[in-house]
BASE-699387 format. One record per residue: x, y, z of N, C-alpha, C, O, CB in turn; residue in three letters. Coordinates in steps of 0.2 Angstrom, whole numbers, padded with zeros to 4 digits, always signed. Glycine has a CB too. Example, Ala and Ser with C-alpha at 12.3 -4.5 7.8 and 13.67 -1.06 7.14 Angstrom:
# residues 2
+0066-0028+0039+0062-0022+0039+0066-0016+0039+0071-0017+0042+0057-0022+0045ALA/+0064-0011+0035+0068-0005+0036+0064+0000+0039+0067+0006+0040+0070-0003+0029SER/
***
This chain:
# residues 179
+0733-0417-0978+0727-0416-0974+0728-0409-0971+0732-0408-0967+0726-0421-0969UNK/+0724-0404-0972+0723-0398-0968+0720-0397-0964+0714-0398-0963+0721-0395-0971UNK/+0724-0393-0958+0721-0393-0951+0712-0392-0952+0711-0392-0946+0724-0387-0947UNK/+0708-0392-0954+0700-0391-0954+0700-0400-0956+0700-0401-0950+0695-0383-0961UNK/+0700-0404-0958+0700-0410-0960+0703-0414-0954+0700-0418-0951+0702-0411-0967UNK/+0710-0412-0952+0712-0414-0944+0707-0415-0937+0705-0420-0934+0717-0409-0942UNK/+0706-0407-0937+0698-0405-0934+0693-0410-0933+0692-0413-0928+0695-0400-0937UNK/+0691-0409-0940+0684-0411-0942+0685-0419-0940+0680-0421-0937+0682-0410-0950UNK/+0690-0422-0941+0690-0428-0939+0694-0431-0933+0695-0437-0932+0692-0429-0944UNK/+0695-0426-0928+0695-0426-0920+0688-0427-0916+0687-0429-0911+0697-0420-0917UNK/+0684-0424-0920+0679-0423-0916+0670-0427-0920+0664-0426-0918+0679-0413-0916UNK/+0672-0431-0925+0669-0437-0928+0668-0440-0925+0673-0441-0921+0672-0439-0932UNK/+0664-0445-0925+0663-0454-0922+0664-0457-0929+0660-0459-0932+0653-0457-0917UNK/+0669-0456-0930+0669-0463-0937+0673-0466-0934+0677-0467-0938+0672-0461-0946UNK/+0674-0469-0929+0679-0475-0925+0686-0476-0927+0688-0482-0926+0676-0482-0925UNK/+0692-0470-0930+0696-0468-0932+0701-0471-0927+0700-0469-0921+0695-0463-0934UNK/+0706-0474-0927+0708-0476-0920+0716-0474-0920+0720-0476-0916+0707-0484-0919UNK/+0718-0471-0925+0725-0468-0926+0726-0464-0921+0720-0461-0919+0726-0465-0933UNK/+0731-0462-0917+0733-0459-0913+0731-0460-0907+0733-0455-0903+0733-0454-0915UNK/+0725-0467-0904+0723-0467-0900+0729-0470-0895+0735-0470-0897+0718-0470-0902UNK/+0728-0472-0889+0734-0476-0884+0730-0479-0880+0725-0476-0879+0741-0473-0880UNK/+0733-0489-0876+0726-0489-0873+0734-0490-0867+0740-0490-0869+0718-0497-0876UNK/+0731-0490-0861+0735-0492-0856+0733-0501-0851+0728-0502-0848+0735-0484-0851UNK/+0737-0502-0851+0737-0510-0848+0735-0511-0844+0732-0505-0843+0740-0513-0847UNK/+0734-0516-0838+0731-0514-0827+0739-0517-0826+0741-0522-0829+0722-0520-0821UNK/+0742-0511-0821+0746-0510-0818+0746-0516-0814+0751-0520-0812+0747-0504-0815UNK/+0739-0518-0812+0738-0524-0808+0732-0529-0807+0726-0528-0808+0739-0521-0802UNK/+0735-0535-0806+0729-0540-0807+0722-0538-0803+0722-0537-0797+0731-0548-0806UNK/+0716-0539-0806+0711-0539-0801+0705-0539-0804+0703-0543-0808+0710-0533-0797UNK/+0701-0532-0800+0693-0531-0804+0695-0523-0804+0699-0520-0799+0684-0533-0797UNK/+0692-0520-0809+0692-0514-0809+0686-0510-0808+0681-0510-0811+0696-0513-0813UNK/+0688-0503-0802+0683-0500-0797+0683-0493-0802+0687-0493-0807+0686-0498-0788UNK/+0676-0488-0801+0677-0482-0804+0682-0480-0799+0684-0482-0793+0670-0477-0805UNK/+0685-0473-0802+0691-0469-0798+0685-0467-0792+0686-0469-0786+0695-0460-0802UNK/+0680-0464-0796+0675-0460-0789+0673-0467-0784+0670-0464-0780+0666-0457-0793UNK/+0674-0472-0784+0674-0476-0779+0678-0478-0775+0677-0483-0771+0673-0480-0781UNK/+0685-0474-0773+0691-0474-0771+0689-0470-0765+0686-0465-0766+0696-0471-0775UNK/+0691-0473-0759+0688-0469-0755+0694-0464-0750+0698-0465-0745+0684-0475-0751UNK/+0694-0459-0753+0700-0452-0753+0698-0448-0758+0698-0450-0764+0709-0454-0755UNK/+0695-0442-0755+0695-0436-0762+0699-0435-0764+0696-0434-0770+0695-0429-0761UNK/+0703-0435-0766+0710-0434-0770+0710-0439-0775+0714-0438-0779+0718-0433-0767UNK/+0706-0445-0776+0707-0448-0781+0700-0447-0783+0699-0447-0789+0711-0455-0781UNK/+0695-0447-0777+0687-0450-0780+0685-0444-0784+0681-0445-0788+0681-0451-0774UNK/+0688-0436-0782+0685-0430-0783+0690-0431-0790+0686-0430-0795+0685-0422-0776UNK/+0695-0433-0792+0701-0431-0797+0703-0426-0797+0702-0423-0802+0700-0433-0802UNK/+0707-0424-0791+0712-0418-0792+0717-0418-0795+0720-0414-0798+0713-0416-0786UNK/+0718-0424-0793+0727-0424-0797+0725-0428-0802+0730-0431-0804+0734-0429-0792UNK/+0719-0430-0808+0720-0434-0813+0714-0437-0813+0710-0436-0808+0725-0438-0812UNK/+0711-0440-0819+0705-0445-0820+0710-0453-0823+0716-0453-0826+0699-0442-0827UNK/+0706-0459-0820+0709-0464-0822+0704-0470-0818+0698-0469-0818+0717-0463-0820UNK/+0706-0475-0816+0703-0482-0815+0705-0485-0808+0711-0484-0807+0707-0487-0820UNK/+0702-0487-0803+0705-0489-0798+0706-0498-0799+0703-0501-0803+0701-0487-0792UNK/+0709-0500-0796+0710-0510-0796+0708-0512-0788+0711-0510-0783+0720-0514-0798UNK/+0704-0517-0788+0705-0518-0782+0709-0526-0784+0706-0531-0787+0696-0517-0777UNK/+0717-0526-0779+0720-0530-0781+0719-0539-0778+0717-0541-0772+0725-0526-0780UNK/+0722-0543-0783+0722-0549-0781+0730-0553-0781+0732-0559-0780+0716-0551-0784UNK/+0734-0548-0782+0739-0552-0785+0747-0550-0780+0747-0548-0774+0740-0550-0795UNK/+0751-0551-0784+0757-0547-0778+0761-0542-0781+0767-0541-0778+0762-0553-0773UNK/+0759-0539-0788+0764-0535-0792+0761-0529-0794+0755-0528-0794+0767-0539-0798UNK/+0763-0526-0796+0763-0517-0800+0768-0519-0805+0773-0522-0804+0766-0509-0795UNK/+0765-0515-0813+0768-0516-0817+0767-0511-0820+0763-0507-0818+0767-0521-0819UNK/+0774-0509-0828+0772-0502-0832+0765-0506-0834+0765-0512-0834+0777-0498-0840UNK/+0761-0501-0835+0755-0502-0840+0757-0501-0845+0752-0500-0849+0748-0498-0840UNK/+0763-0500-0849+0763-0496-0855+0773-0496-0855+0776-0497-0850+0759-0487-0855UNK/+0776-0494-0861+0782-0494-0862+0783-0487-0860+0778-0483-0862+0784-0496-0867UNK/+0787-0485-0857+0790-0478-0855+0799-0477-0850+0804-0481-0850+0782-0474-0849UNK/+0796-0470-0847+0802-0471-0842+0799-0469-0834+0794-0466-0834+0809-0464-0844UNK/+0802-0472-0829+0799-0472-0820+0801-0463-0820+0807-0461-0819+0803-0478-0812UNK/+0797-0462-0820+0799-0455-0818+0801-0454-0809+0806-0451-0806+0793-0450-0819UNK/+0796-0458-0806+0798-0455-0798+0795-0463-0795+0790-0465-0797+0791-0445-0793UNK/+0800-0467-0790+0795-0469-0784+0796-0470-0780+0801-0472-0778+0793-0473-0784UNK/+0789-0468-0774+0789-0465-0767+0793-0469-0764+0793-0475-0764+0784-0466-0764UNK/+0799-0464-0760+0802-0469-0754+0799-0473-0752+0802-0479-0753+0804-0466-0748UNK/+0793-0475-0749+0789-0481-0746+0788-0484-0751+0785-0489-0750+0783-0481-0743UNK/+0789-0484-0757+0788-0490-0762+0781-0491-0764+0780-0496-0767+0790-0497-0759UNK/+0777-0488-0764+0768-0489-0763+0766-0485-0768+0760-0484-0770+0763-0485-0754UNK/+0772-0482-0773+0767-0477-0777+0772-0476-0784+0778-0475-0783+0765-0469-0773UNK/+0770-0477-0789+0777-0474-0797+0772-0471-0799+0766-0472-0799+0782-0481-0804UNK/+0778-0463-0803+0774-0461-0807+0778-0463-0814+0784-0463-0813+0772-0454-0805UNK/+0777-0464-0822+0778-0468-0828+0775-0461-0833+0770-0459-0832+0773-0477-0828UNK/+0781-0459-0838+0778-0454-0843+0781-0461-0849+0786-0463-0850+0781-0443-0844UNK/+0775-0461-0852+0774-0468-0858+0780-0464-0864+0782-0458-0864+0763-0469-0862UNK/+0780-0466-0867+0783-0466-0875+0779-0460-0879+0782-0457-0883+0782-0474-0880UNK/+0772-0459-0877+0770-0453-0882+0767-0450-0877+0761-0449-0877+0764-0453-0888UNK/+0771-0448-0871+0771-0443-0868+0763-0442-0862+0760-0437-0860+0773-0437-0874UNK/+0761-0447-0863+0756-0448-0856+0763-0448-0849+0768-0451-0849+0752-0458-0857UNK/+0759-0444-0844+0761-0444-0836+0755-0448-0833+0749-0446-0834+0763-0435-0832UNK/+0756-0452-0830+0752-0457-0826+0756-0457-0819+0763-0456-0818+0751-0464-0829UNK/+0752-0459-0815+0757-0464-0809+0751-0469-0808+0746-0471-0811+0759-0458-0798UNK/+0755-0471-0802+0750-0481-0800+0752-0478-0792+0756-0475-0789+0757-0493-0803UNK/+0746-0480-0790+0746-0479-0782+0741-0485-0777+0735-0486-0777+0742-0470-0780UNK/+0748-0489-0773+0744-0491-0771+0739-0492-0765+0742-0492-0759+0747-0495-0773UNK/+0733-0493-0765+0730-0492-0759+0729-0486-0757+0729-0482-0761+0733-0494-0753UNK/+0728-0486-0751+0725-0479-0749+0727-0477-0742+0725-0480-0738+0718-0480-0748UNK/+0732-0472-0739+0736-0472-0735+0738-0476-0734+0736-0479-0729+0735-0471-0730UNK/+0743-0481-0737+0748-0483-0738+0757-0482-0735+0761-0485-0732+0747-0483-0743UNK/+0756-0475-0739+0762-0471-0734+0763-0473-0730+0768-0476-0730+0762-0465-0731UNK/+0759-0472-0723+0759-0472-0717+0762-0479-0716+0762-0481-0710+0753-0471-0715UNK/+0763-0483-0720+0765-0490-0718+0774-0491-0718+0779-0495-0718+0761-0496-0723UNK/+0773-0484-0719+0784-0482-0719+0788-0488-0726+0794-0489-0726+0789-0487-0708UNK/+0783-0490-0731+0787-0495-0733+0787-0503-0733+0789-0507-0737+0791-0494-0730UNK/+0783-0504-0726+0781-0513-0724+0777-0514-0731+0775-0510-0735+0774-0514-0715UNK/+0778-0519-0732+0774-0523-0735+0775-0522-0743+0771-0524-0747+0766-0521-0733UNK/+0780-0518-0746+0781-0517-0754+0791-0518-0753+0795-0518-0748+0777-0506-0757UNK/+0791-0518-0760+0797-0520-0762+0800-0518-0770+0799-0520-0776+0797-0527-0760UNK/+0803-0513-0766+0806-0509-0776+0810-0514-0781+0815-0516-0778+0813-0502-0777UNK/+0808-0515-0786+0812-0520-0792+0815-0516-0795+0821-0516-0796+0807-0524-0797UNK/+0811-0510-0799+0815-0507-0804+0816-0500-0800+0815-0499-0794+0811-0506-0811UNK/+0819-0495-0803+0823-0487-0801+0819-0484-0804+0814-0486-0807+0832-0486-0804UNK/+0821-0477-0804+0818-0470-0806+0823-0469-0813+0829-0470-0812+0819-0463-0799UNK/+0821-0466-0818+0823-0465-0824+0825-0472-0827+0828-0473-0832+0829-0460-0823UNK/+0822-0477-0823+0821-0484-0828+0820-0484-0834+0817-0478-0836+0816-0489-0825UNK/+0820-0489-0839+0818-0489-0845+0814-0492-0846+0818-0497-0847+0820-0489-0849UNK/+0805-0495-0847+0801-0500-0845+0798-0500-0852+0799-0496-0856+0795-0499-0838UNK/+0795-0509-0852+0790-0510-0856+0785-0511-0853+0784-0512-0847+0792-0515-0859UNK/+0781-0511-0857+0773-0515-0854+0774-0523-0849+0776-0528-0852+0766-0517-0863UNK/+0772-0521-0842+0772-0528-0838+0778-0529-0835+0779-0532-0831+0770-0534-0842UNK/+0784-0526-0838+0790-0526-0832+0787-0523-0825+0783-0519-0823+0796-0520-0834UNK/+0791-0528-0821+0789-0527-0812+0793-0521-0809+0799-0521-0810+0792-0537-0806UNK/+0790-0515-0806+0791-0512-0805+0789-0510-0796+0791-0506-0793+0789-0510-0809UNK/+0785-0515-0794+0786-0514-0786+0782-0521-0784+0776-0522-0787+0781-0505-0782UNK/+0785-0526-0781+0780-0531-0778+0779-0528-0772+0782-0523-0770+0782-0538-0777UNK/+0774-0533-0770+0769-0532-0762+0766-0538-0760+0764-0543-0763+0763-0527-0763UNK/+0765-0538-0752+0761-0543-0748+0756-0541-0750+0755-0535-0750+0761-0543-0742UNK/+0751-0545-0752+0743-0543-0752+0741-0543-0745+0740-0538-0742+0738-0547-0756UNK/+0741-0549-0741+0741-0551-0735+0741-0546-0732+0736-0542-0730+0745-0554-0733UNK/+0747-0544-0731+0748-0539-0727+0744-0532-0727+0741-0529-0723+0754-0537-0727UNK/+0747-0530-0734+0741-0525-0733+0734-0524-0733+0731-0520-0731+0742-0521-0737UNK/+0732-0527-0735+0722-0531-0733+0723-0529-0727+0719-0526-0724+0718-0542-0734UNK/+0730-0532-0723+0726-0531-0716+0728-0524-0713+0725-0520-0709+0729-0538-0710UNK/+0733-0523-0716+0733-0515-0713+0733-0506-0715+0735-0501-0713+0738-0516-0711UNK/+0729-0508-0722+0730-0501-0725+0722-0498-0725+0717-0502-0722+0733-0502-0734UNK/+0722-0494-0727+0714-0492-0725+0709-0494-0730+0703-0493-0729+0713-0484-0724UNK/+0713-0497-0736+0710-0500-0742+0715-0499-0749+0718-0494-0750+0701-0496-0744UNK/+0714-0506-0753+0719-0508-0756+0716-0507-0761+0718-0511-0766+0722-0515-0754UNK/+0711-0503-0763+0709-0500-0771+0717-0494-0774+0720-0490-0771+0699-0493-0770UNK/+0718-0497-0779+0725-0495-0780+0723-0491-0788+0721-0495-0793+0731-0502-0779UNK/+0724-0485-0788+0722-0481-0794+0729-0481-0799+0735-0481-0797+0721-0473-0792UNK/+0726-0480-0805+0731-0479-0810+0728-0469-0813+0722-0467-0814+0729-0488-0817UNK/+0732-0466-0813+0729-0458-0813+0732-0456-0819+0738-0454-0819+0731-0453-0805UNK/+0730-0456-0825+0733-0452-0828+0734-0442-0826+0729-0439-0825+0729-0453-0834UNK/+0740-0439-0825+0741-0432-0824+0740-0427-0827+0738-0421-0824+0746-0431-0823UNK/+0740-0428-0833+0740-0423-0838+0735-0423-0842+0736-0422-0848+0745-0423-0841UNK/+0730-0424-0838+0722-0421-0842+0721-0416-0847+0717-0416-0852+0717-0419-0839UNK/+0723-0412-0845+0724-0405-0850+0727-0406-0855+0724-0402-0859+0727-0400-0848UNK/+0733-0411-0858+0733-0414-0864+0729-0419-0867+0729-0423-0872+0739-0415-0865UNK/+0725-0420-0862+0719-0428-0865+0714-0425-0868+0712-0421-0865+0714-0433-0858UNK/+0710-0426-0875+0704-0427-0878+0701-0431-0876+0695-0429-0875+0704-0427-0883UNK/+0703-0438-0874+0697-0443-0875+0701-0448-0871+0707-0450-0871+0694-0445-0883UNK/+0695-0449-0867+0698-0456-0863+0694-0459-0861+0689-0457-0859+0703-0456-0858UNK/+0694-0467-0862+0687-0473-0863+0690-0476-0857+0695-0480-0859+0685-0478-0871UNK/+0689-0478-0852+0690-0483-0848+0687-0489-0848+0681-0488-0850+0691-0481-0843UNK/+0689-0494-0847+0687-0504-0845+0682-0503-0841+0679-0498-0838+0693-0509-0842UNK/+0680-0509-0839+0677-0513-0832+0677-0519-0831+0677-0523-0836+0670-0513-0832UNK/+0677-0522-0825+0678-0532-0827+0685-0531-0823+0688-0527-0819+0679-0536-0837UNK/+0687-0540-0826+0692-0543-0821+0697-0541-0828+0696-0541-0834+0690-0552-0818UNK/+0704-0540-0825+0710-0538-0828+0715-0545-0824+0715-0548-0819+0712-0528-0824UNK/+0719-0545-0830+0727-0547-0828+0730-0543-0831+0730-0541-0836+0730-0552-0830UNK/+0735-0541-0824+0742-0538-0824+0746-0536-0831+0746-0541-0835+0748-0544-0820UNK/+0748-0531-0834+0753-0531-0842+0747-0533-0847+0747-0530-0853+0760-0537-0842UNK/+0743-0536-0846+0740-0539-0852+0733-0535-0854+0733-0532-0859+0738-0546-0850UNK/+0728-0536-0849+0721-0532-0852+0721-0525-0852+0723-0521-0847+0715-0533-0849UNK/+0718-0524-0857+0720-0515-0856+0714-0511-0851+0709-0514-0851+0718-0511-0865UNK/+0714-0508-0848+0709-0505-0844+0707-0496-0846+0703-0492-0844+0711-0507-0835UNK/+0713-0496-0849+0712-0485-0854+0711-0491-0861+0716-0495-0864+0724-0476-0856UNK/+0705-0490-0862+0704-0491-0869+0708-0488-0874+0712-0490-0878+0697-0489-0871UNK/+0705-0481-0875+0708-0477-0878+0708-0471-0873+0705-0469-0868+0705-0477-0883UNK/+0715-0467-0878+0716-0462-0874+0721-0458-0879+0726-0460-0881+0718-0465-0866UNK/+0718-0452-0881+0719-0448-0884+0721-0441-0886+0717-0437-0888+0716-0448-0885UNK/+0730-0439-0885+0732-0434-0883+0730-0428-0889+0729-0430-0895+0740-0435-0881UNK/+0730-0422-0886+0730-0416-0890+0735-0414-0893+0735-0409-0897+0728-0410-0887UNK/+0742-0418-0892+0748-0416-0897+0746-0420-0903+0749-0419-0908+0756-0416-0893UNK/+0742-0426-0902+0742-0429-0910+0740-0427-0913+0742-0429-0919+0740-0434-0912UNK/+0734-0421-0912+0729-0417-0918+0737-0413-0921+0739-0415-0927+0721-0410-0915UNK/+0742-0409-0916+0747-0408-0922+0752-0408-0925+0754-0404-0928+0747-0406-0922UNK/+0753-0417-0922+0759-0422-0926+0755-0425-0933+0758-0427-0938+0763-0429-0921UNK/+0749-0426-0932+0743-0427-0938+0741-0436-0937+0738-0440-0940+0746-0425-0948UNK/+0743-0436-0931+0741-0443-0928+0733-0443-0927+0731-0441-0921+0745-0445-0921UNK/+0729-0445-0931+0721-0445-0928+0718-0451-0930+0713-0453-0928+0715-0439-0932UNK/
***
């Protein structure tokens, strides 16, 4: 196939679904627009576009198989670069930080090796409902600038299981010829 037919067929609606990736919910819930996150930095998407959860359960999970790249001393936040090279993190809540750590609890490490739905940080809900400034917890993809296309969900999610990135479509597959 020649790059003009790669092209041509990036930018097609013939519902081609090769090279697409969908990403899972990090966490059980309902899922919020990002712009409904109440913090510029996720609502405006400085650092990323992606999905918020407003949580019901007590875990964070990979959305996807990858490696943990980083997670926050307080436990409230991982960032995960998937198997085809998506950077995402999971953040949870909203000033969170500020809780030094209370209320979360690290399962897995930094340079872990994860599957989709391995536990990666539990948490009180309890607790934090009552003391964070709001428990909408974003899933952010980083690296938009390698993104063509990304379709996000709506509705109620389980944890590892339902996808909430439909699809989501990197610019290095146009030239591995993944389309």
């Amino acid at each position: 196939m020649s790059l003009f037919d790669k092209i041509k067929d990036l930018v097609s609606d013939d519902g081609a679904d090769l090279g697409y990736i969908q990403l899972c919910a990090p966490l059980s819930g309902e899922i919020v627009p990002i712009e409904d996150v109440p913090d510029a930095v996720f609502a405006e998407k400085v650092v990323g576009d992606g999905i918020a959860i407003k949580p019901t359960g007590n875990r964070m999970v990979a959305p996807c198989d990858g490696t943990i790249g980083k997670i926050f001393e307080t436990n409230h936040a991982f960032s995960l670069e998937s198997d085809a090279g998506v950077e995402m993190f999971v953040h949870f809540g909203i000033d969170t930080v500020e809780l030094g750590g209370e209320g979360f609890k690290r399962i897995a490490q930094e340079g872990q090796r994860v599957k989709r739905g391995d536990t990666i940080i539990e948490f009180d809900l309890a607790f934090l409902e009552a003391k964070a400034k709001s428990t909408l917890s974003p899933l952010v993809i980083s690296n938009m600038e390698e993104i063509k296309e990304l379709v996000k969900a709506t509705g109620a999610v389980i944890l590892g299981e339902t996808p909430v990135i439909l699809k989501l479509f990197l610019l290095s597959n146009l030239l591995l010829g993944k389309h």
